[in-house]
C-alpha angles and dihedrals in degrees: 000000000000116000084237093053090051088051083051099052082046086058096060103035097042138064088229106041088109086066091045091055102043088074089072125092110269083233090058101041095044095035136220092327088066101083093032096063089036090058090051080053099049086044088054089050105050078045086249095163091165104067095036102060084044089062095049086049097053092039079055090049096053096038089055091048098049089049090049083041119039113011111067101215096065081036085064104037104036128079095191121115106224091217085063079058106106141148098260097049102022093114095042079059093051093055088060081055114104124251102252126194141180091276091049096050100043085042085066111016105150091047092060090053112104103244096211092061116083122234090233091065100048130086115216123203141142144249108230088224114232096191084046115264116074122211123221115221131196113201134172123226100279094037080059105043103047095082087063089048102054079047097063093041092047074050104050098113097059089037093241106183117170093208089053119027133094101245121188106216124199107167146108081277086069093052117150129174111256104257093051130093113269106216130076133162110209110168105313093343124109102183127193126195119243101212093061099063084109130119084261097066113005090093083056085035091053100038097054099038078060098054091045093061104204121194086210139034107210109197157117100278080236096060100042086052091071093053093041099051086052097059084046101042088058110040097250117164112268113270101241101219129138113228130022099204101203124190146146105038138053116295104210125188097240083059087057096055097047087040091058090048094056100034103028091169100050124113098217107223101186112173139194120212138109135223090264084070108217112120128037117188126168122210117260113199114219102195102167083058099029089235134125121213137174131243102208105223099238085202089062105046154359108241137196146169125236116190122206132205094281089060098252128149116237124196123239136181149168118201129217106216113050120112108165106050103000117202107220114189090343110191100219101196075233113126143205139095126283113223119206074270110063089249122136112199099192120031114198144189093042102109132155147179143177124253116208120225128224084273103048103251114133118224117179114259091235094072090064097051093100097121116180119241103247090069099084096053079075115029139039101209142005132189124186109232126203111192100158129003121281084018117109119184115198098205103198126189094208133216124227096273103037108121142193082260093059090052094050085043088056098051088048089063089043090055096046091042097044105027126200087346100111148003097247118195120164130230135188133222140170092235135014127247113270134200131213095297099045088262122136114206121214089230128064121158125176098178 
Protein backbone atom coordinates (compact mmCIF):
# COMPACT_ATOMS: atom_id res chain seq x y z
CA UNK A 1 0.00 0.00 0.00
CA UNK A 2 1.16 3.83 -1.06
CA UNK A 3 1.77 6.11 1.65
CA UNK A 4 -0.79 8.17 -0.03
CA UNK A 5 -3.27 5.37 -0.10
CA UNK A 6 -2.67 4.76 3.84
CA UNK A 7 -3.30 8.61 4.39
CA UNK A 8 -5.92 8.02 2.69
CA UNK A 9 -7.36 4.96 4.80
CA UNK A 10 -6.46 7.40 7.92
CA UNK A 11 -8.87 9.94 6.24
CA UNK A 12 -11.73 7.86 6.40
CA UNK A 13 -11.21 5.78 9.96
CA UNK A 14 -10.01 8.69 12.05
CA UNK A 15 -11.43 12.18 13.39
CA UNK A 16 -7.89 13.97 11.95
CA UNK A 17 -7.24 12.47 8.80
CA UNK A 18 -8.18 15.75 7.18
CA UNK A 19 -5.04 17.21 8.90
CA UNK A 20 -3.09 14.35 7.95
CA UNK A 21 -3.98 14.87 4.37
CA UNK A 22 -3.64 18.50 4.04
CA UNK A 23 0.41 17.96 4.11
CA UNK A 24 0.25 16.58 0.83
CA UNK A 25 0.64 18.39 -2.17
CA UNK A 26 -3.07 19.74 -3.55
CA UNK A 27 -1.89 17.85 -7.06
CA UNK A 28 -1.53 14.69 -5.22
CA UNK A 29 -4.62 14.83 -2.94
CA UNK A 30 -7.20 16.08 -5.89
CA UNK A 31 -5.52 14.10 -8.64
CA UNK A 32 -4.66 14.68 -12.17
CA UNK A 33 -8.10 17.07 -12.75
CA UNK A 34 -6.44 19.81 -10.14
CA UNK A 35 -4.04 21.80 -12.51
CA UNK A 36 -6.09 21.38 -15.21
CA UNK A 37 -9.15 23.40 -13.69
CA UNK A 38 -6.56 25.91 -11.98
CA UNK A 39 -5.21 26.68 -15.18
CA UNK A 40 -9.42 27.51 -16.73
CA UNK A 41 -9.40 29.68 -13.81
CA UNK A 42 -5.82 31.56 -14.46
CA UNK A 43 -7.05 31.85 -18.44
CA UNK A 44 -10.15 33.46 -17.20
CA UNK A 45 -8.21 35.62 -15.32
CA UNK A 46 -5.60 36.99 -17.77
CA UNK A 47 -9.19 37.28 -20.04
CA UNK A 48 -7.50 34.06 -22.53
CA UNK A 49 -10.61 33.18 -24.05
CA UNK A 50 -8.93 31.28 -26.58
CA UNK A 51 -7.67 28.89 -25.00
CA UNK A 52 -9.92 28.63 -23.13
CA UNK A 53 -12.91 27.85 -25.51
CA UNK A 54 -10.44 25.44 -27.19
CA UNK A 55 -10.17 23.29 -23.63
CA UNK A 56 -13.92 23.03 -23.09
CA UNK A 57 -14.09 21.87 -26.59
CA UNK A 58 -11.86 19.41 -26.33
CA UNK A 59 -13.30 18.36 -22.37
CA UNK A 60 -16.65 18.12 -24.47
CA UNK A 61 -14.85 15.94 -27.13
CA UNK A 62 -13.49 13.30 -24.64
CA UNK A 63 -16.58 13.25 -22.39
CA UNK A 64 -18.87 12.41 -25.72
CA UNK A 65 -16.40 9.63 -26.79
CA UNK A 66 -16.18 8.03 -23.78
CA UNK A 67 -20.14 8.03 -23.60
CA UNK A 68 -20.32 6.43 -27.70
CA UNK A 69 -17.15 4.12 -26.39
CA UNK A 70 -17.23 2.86 -23.06
CA UNK A 71 -20.61 3.28 -21.37
CA UNK A 72 -23.65 0.78 -23.25
CA UNK A 73 -26.52 2.86 -22.94
CA UNK A 74 -25.08 6.03 -25.55
CA UNK A 75 -23.46 2.70 -27.64
CA UNK A 76 -27.16 1.66 -28.19
CA UNK A 77 -28.92 4.90 -28.69
CA UNK A 78 -26.47 6.96 -30.56
CA UNK A 79 -25.66 6.82 -34.36
CA UNK A 80 -22.77 8.91 -34.17
CA UNK A 81 -19.31 7.51 -34.96
CA UNK A 82 -16.81 8.93 -32.03
CA UNK A 83 -13.87 9.32 -34.65
CA UNK A 84 -16.41 12.16 -36.53
CA UNK A 85 -16.05 13.78 -32.87
CA UNK A 86 -13.71 16.81 -33.26
CA UNK A 87 -13.08 20.40 -31.73
CA UNK A 88 -14.75 22.35 -34.32
CA UNK A 89 -18.03 20.34 -34.42
CA UNK A 90 -18.04 18.72 -31.11
CA UNK A 91 -21.28 20.81 -29.84
CA UNK A 92 -23.16 20.53 -33.06
CA UNK A 93 -22.63 16.35 -32.07
CA UNK A 94 -23.98 16.81 -28.60
CA UNK A 95 -27.06 18.28 -29.82
CA UNK A 96 -27.76 14.72 -31.85
CA UNK A 97 -27.31 13.32 -28.38
CA UNK A 98 -30.65 12.27 -26.67
CA UNK A 99 -32.38 14.31 -23.52
CA UNK A 100 -31.73 11.81 -20.47
CA UNK A 101 -33.36 11.96 -17.17
CA UNK A 102 -33.41 10.04 -13.62
CA UNK A 103 -35.91 7.49 -14.98
CA UNK A 104 -33.93 7.03 -17.83
CA UNK A 105 -30.86 6.53 -16.06
CA UNK A 106 -32.18 3.98 -12.93
CA UNK A 107 -34.33 2.14 -15.88
CA UNK A 108 -31.12 1.21 -17.18
CA UNK A 109 -28.42 1.64 -14.59
CA UNK A 110 -25.99 -0.85 -15.40
CA UNK A 111 -26.06 0.09 -18.83
CA UNK A 112 -24.89 3.96 -17.97
CA UNK A 113 -21.87 2.63 -16.03
CA UNK A 114 -18.60 3.02 -18.04
CA UNK A 115 -17.41 -0.93 -18.68
CA UNK A 116 -13.43 -0.17 -18.71
CA UNK A 117 -13.55 1.15 -15.09
CA UNK A 118 -13.38 -1.46 -12.40
CA UNK A 119 -15.95 -1.67 -9.68
CA UNK A 120 -13.06 -1.59 -6.89
CA UNK A 121 -12.14 1.68 -7.85
CA UNK A 122 -15.42 3.26 -7.91
CA UNK A 123 -17.63 5.11 -4.75
CA UNK A 124 -21.72 4.60 -4.93
CA UNK A 125 -23.97 6.73 -3.38
CA UNK A 126 -27.45 8.41 -3.91
CA UNK A 127 -29.02 11.29 -4.47
CA UNK A 128 -31.99 11.62 -1.82
CA UNK A 129 -34.19 12.84 -4.64
CA UNK A 130 -36.04 16.18 -3.88
CA UNK A 131 -38.19 16.03 -6.73
CA UNK A 132 -38.79 11.79 -5.51
CA UNK A 133 -36.88 9.58 -7.10
CA UNK A 134 -33.26 9.48 -6.09
CA UNK A 135 -30.37 8.53 -8.67
CA UNK A 136 -27.20 6.12 -7.65
CA UNK A 137 -24.16 7.10 -8.87
CA UNK A 138 -20.92 5.24 -9.19
CA UNK A 139 -17.61 7.76 -9.51
CA UNK A 140 -14.33 7.28 -9.49
CA UNK A 141 -12.01 9.36 -7.49
CA UNK A 142 -11.71 12.30 -9.76
CA UNK A 143 -15.36 12.16 -10.81
CA UNK A 144 -15.79 12.64 -6.93
CA UNK A 145 -13.40 15.11 -6.00
CA UNK A 146 -13.90 17.92 -8.73
CA UNK A 147 -16.96 19.60 -6.98
CA UNK A 148 -14.49 20.43 -3.96
CA UNK A 149 -12.06 21.73 -6.39
CA UNK A 150 -14.22 24.40 -8.38
CA UNK A 151 -15.17 25.33 -4.64
CA UNK A 152 -11.87 26.30 -3.55
CA UNK A 153 -11.12 28.13 -6.72
CA UNK A 154 -14.74 30.05 -6.66
CA UNK A 155 -13.14 30.58 -3.10
CA UNK A 156 -9.58 31.81 -3.82
CA UNK A 157 -9.96 35.12 -2.53
CA UNK A 158 -10.93 34.16 1.04
CA UNK A 159 -8.08 30.84 0.80
CA UNK A 160 -11.04 28.03 1.37
CA UNK A 161 -9.43 24.95 1.47
CA UNK A 162 -11.62 21.78 2.58
CA UNK A 163 -8.65 19.98 3.93
CA UNK A 164 -7.68 23.49 6.36
CA UNK A 165 -9.73 25.19 7.11
CA UNK A 166 -11.93 25.45 10.25
CA UNK A 167 -15.38 24.67 8.76
CA UNK A 168 -18.73 25.08 10.92
CA UNK A 169 -21.40 21.85 9.65
CA UNK A 170 -24.33 21.83 10.10
CA UNK A 171 -25.76 19.12 7.97
CA UNK A 172 -27.39 15.48 7.91
CA UNK A 173 -23.74 14.48 8.05
CA UNK A 174 -23.75 15.82 11.53
CA UNK A 175 -26.83 13.75 12.52
CA UNK A 176 -27.08 12.73 15.95
CA UNK A 177 -30.10 10.84 17.82
CA UNK A 178 -32.05 13.23 19.96
CA UNK A 179 -30.86 12.47 23.46
CA UNK A 180 -27.43 12.75 22.53
CA UNK A 181 -25.12 15.71 22.69
CA UNK A 182 -25.08 17.76 19.51
CA UNK A 183 -21.68 18.90 19.07
CA UNK A 184 -18.38 16.91 17.80
CA UNK A 185 -14.90 18.10 16.44
CA UNK A 186 -13.68 15.83 14.33
CA UNK A 187 -10.05 17.58 12.04
CA UNK A 188 -11.07 20.80 10.97
CA UNK A 189 -14.66 20.07 11.48
CA UNK A 190 -16.61 21.44 14.03
CA UNK A 191 -20.69 19.32 13.36
CA UNK A 192 -23.58 20.14 14.72
CA UNK A 193 -26.31 18.28 14.79
CA UNK A 194 -29.73 19.64 12.84
CA UNK A 195 -32.13 18.36 14.80
CA UNK A 196 -30.92 20.38 17.93
CA UNK A 197 -31.47 23.65 16.73
CA UNK A 198 -33.88 23.67 18.89
CA UNK A 199 -34.57 26.25 22.38
CA UNK A 200 -33.07 23.23 24.41
CA UNK A 201 -29.60 23.40 23.03
CA UNK A 202 -29.08 26.27 20.84
CA UNK A 203 -27.78 28.33 23.83
CA UNK A 204 -25.16 25.23 24.18
CA UNK A 205 -25.28 25.11 20.25
CA UNK A 206 -24.42 28.84 20.01
CA UNK A 207 -21.91 29.11 22.90
CA UNK A 208 -19.61 26.37 21.72
CA UNK A 209 -19.77 27.07 17.82
CA UNK A 210 -18.31 30.47 19.21
CA UNK A 211 -15.60 29.12 20.95
CA UNK A 212 -14.84 27.19 18.42
CA UNK A 213 -14.25 30.20 16.07
CA UNK A 214 -14.81 28.72 12.49
CA UNK A 215 -13.52 30.93 8.91
CA UNK A 216 -16.56 29.15 7.06
CA UNK A 217 -20.55 27.81 7.91
CA UNK A 218 -21.11 25.23 5.96
CA UNK A 219 -24.85 24.63 5.80
CA UNK A 220 -28.83 24.31 3.93
CA UNK A 221 -29.87 28.00 3.89
CA UNK A 222 -32.86 26.46 5.82
CA UNK A 223 -30.94 25.15 8.49
CA UNK A 224 -28.51 28.18 9.09
CA UNK A 225 -31.60 30.30 9.29
CA UNK A 226 -32.44 28.87 12.43
CA UNK A 227 -29.04 29.64 13.95
CA UNK A 228 -28.89 32.54 12.58
CA UNK A 229 -32.18 33.86 13.59
CA UNK A 230 -31.21 32.88 17.03
CA UNK A 231 -28.11 34.98 17.26
CA UNK A 232 -30.42 37.79 15.76
CA UNK A 233 -33.92 37.19 17.87
CA UNK A 234 -31.87 37.72 21.10
CA UNK A 235 -29.54 40.39 20.63
CA UNK A 236 -26.19 38.12 20.61
CA UNK A 237 -22.90 39.76 19.18
CA UNK A 238 -22.44 39.09 15.41
CA UNK A 239 -20.15 35.41 14.58
CA UNK A 240 -16.75 37.01 12.47
CA UNK A 241 -16.21 34.40 9.84
CA UNK A 242 -15.44 34.83 6.35
CA UNK A 243 -17.63 32.68 4.06
CA UNK A 244 -21.15 31.09 4.70
CA UNK A 245 -20.97 28.01 1.97
CA UNK A 246 -24.65 27.33 1.38
CA UNK A 247 -26.04 24.14 -0.69
CA UNK A 248 -28.65 21.72 -1.01
CA UNK A 249 -31.78 23.59 -0.26
CA UNK A 250 -33.49 26.65 -1.40
CA UNK A 251 -31.48 30.32 -0.62
CA UNK A 252 -34.34 32.87 -0.21
CA UNK A 253 -33.89 36.51 0.08
CA UNK A 254 -35.59 36.91 3.70
CA UNK A 255 -32.52 34.23 4.83
CA UNK A 256 -30.03 36.85 3.40
CA UNK A 257 -31.22 39.64 5.42
CA UNK A 258 -31.28 37.88 8.62
CA UNK A 259 -27.70 36.13 7.45
CA UNK A 260 -26.03 39.63 7.05
CA UNK A 261 -27.47 40.72 10.67
CA UNK A 262 -25.94 37.94 12.38
CA UNK A 263 -22.49 37.53 10.15
CA UNK A 264 -21.84 41.17 8.84
CA UNK A 265 -18.28 40.18 7.60
CA UNK A 266 -19.12 37.00 5.61
CA UNK A 267 -18.79 36.68 1.68
CA UNK A 268 -22.29 34.22 0.95
CA UNK A 269 -21.22 31.40 -1.67
CA UNK A 270 -24.51 29.78 -2.30
CA UNK A 271 -24.30 27.45 -4.83
CA UNK A 272 -26.85 25.28 -7.28
CA UNK A 273 -25.86 21.81 -8.47
CA UNK A 274 -26.84 18.33 -7.84
CA UNK A 275 -24.91 14.89 -7.27
CA UNK A 276 -25.31 14.08 -10.89
CA UNK A 277 -22.83 16.89 -11.36
CA UNK A 278 -23.75 18.67 -14.30
CA UNK A 279 -24.47 21.95 -13.61
CA UNK A 280 -22.73 24.34 -11.03
CA UNK A 281 -24.37 27.70 -10.44
CA UNK A 282 -23.51 30.12 -7.66
CA UNK A 283 -26.15 32.55 -6.12
CA UNK A 284 -26.10 36.17 -7.32
CA UNK A 285 -28.10 38.85 -4.62
CA UNK A 286 -30.05 41.41 -6.29
CA UNK A 287 -30.72 44.00 -3.38
CA UNK A 288 -31.94 46.83 -5.19
CA UNK A 289 -34.86 44.08 -6.53
CA UNK A 290 -34.93 41.76 -3.47
CA UNK A 291 -34.18 38.68 -5.90
CA UNK A 292 -31.48 35.95 -5.98
CA UNK A 293 -30.22 34.57 -9.20
CA UNK A 294 -27.48 32.13 -10.35
CA UNK A 295 -24.83 32.58 -12.21
CA UNK A 296 -24.30 28.71 -13.94
CA UNK A 297 -20.21 27.95 -13.75
CA UNK A 298 -19.47 27.33 -17.92
CA UNK A 299 -16.06 25.19 -16.64
CA UNK A 300 -18.24 22.81 -14.94
CA UNK A 301 -20.81 22.08 -17.31
CA UNK A 302 -22.52 22.45 -20.63
CA UNK A 303 -25.82 23.71 -20.04
CA UNK A 304 -29.15 23.99 -21.98
CA UNK A 305 -33.18 24.83 -21.75
CA UNK A 306 -35.66 22.75 -22.73
CA UNK A 307 -38.76 24.08 -22.81
CA UNK A 308 -42.15 21.73 -22.35
CA UNK A 309 -45.51 22.20 -23.41
CA UNK A 310 -46.39 24.65 -20.48
CA UNK A 311 -43.87 26.83 -21.60
CA UNK A 312 -41.31 26.20 -18.75
CA UNK A 313 -37.88 26.31 -18.90
CA UNK A 314 -35.95 22.95 -17.80
CA UNK A 315 -32.67 22.83 -17.05
CA UNK A 316 -30.55 20.94 -18.67
CA UNK A 317 -26.99 20.23 -18.47
CA UNK A 318 -23.90 17.94 -19.58
CA UNK A 319 -20.93 17.98 -17.50
CA UNK A 320 -17.49 17.81 -18.51
CA UNK A 321 -15.77 15.76 -15.88
CA UNK A 322 -17.36 12.91 -15.21
CA UNK A 323 -15.57 9.15 -16.26
CA UNK A 324 -17.09 6.90 -14.78
CA UNK A 325 -21.35 7.59 -15.57
CA UNK A 326 -21.31 10.56 -17.69
CA UNK A 327 -24.45 12.60 -17.83
CA UNK A 328 -24.90 13.66 -21.27
CA UNK A 329 -27.94 16.44 -21.83
CA UNK A 330 -29.39 15.52 -18.40
CA UNK A 331 -32.70 17.00 -18.04
CA UNK A 332 -32.56 18.19 -13.98
CA UNK A 333 -36.34 18.75 -13.25
CA UNK A 334 -34.67 21.93 -12.18
CA UNK A 335 -36.25 25.17 -13.92
CA UNK A 336 -35.48 28.68 -14.90
CA UNK A 337 -34.27 30.64 -18.07
CA UNK A 338 -30.56 30.79 -19.42
CA UNK A 339 -29.45 34.44 -20.52
CA UNK A 340 -26.59 34.87 -23.22
CA UNK A 341 -24.79 34.81 -19.74
CA UNK A 342 -25.27 31.97 -18.33
CA UNK A 343 -27.41 33.70 -15.76
CA UNK A 344 -30.64 32.30 -14.63
CA UNK A 345 -33.00 35.16 -12.83
CA UNK A 346 -35.38 33.10 -11.46
CA UNK A 347 -34.43 29.67 -10.36
CA UNK A 348 -37.67 27.08 -9.88
CA UNK A 349 -38.63 23.82 -8.66
CA UNK A 350 -36.32 24.09 -5.39
CA UNK A 351 -38.86 24.45 -2.67
CA UNK A 352 -38.76 23.67 0.94
CA UNK A 353 -40.38 23.69 3.86
CA UNK A 354 -40.02 22.56 7.87
CA UNK A 355 -41.76 19.80 9.32
CA UNK A 356 -42.54 20.09 13.36
CA UNK A 357 -41.97 17.41 15.38
CA UNK A 358 -44.46 15.82 18.48
CA UNK A 359 -42.77 18.27 20.60
CA UNK A 360 -42.95 21.25 18.67
CA UNK A 361 -39.45 21.78 17.59
CA UNK A 362 -39.05 22.63 13.61
CA UNK A 363 -36.12 20.80 11.60
CA UNK A 364 -35.82 21.64 7.61
CA UNK A 365 -37.24 19.01 5.40
CA UNK A 366 -34.45 18.79 3.80
CA UNK A 367 -32.63 17.11 6.64
CA UNK A 368 -35.19 13.84 6.35
CA UNK A 369 -34.83 13.31 2.98
CA UNK A 370 -32.28 10.35 3.51
CA UNK A 371 -34.43 7.52 1.65
CA UNK A 372 -32.78 3.83 1.55
CA UNK A 373 -32.08 2.42 -1.49
CA UNK A 374 -34.41 -0.35 -1.63
CA UNK A 375 -37.10 1.95 -1.90
CA UNK A 376 -37.00 2.49 -5.14
CA UNK A 377 -37.18 -1.33 -6.18
CA UNK A 378 -40.77 -0.72 -5.17
CA UNK A 379 -41.94 2.71 -5.65
CA UNK A 380 -41.57 5.66 -8.32
CA UNK A 381 -41.90 8.24 -6.41
CA UNK A 382 -42.28 9.23 -2.69
CA UNK A 383 -43.17 12.94 -0.79
CA UNK A 384 -43.10 13.42 2.65
CA UNK A 385 -46.82 15.20 3.89
CA UNK A 386 -47.37 17.26 7.14
CA UNK A 387 -50.95 17.76 7.79
CA UNK A 388 -50.86 18.41 11.24
CA UNK A 389 -47.60 18.70 13.74
CA UNK A 390 -45.90 15.72 14.98
CA UNK A 391 -47.77 13.87 11.98
CA UNK A 392 -45.53 12.67 8.97
CA UNK A 393 -47.40 10.94 5.61
CA UNK A 394 -45.14 8.95 3.39
CA UNK A 395 -47.26 9.28 -0.05
CA UNK A 396 -45.93 6.64 -2.08
CA UNK A 397 -46.81 6.00 -6.34
CA UNK A 398 -46.28 2.35 -6.17
CA UNK A 399 -44.74 -0.21 -8.68
CA UNK A 400 -46.30 -3.44 -9.53
CA UNK A 401 -44.78 -5.34 -6.77
CA UNK A 402 -44.75 -3.00 -4.10
CA UNK A 403 -46.80 -4.48 -1.22
CA UNK A 404 -48.44 -3.57 2.09
CA UNK A 405 -44.94 -5.36 3.65
CA UNK A 406 -42.67 -2.90 1.87
CA UNK A 407 -44.68 0.06 3.34
CA UNK A 408 -44.52 -1.21 6.83
CA UNK A 409 -40.74 -2.01 6.01
CA UNK A 410 -40.32 1.66 5.09
CA UNK A 411 -41.84 3.18 8.30
CA UNK A 412 -39.65 0.81 10.33
CA UNK A 413 -36.47 2.61 8.82
CA UNK A 414 -38.20 5.97 9.39
CA UNK A 415 -38.62 5.20 12.72
CA UNK A 416 -34.94 3.90 13.32
CA UNK A 417 -33.49 6.82 11.24
CA UNK A 418 -35.74 9.65 12.80
CA UNK A 419 -36.69 8.32 16.51
CA UNK A 420 -39.66 9.54 18.72
CA UNK A 421 -39.96 12.77 16.08
CA UNK A 422 -43.52 11.86 14.28
CA UNK A 423 -46.31 9.72 14.08
CA UNK A 424 -45.48 8.17 10.32
CA UNK A 425 -48.24 6.34 8.52
CA UNK A 426 -47.94 5.59 4.47
CA UNK A 427 -50.25 6.19 1.86
CA UNK A 428 -50.44 5.25 -2.03
CA UNK A 429 -51.53 7.24 -5.22
CA UNK A 430 -51.46 6.91 -8.94
CA UNK A 431 -49.61 10.28 -9.36
CA UNK A 432 -47.72 12.70 -7.01
CA UNK A 433 -48.68 15.89 -6.14
CA UNK A 434 -47.43 18.31 -8.30
CA UNK A 435 -46.87 22.25 -8.04
CA UNK A 436 -47.08 25.11 -10.78
CA UNK A 437 -44.18 23.76 -12.88
CA UNK A 438 -45.19 19.98 -12.91
CA UNK A 439 -42.75 19.42 -10.05
CA UNK A 440 -43.50 17.63 -7.51
CA UNK A 441 -41.64 18.49 -4.45
CA UNK A 442 -40.70 15.94 -2.05
CA UNK A 443 -42.29 18.30 0.95
CA UNK A 444 -45.41 19.21 1.35
CA UNK A 445 -46.66 20.25 4.63
CA UNK A 446 -50.55 21.70 5.34
CA UNK A 447 -50.31 22.11 8.66
Amino acid sequence: MSYLSYAKKIVKQTKFGSQLMSIFPKRITYGSLYPQIVQLYKWRESNENTRIEEFMRARMVLTLNNALKNVPWYAKNVTIDPLSININNVYDKLMQFPYTDKKTVMDNWQDFQNVNIPKAKLKFGSTEGTTGQGVVISGTFNDTIVSKIFFEQDLKTIRYDFLKSKILRIGLDALKKEDEYPIEIRGNRCFVSPIHLNEKWMPEIVKKTYEYHPEVIHSYPSLLYQYASYIVDNNIEPLNVKCLFLASDTFLYHHYLTFKKAFPDAMIYCIYGMSERVLLGVAKIDEEHQSIGYQLNPFFGYAENFRNADGNYELVGTGYWMEAMPFIRYKTNDFGKINSTGYIEKLEGRGNSYLTTKKGYKIAGISVLSFEDYYWDYIKSIQLIQKQHGDLILRVVPKENYNPEIGCRMISDMEKTWPGLFDYSIETADTPIKGRSLKANSIIVES
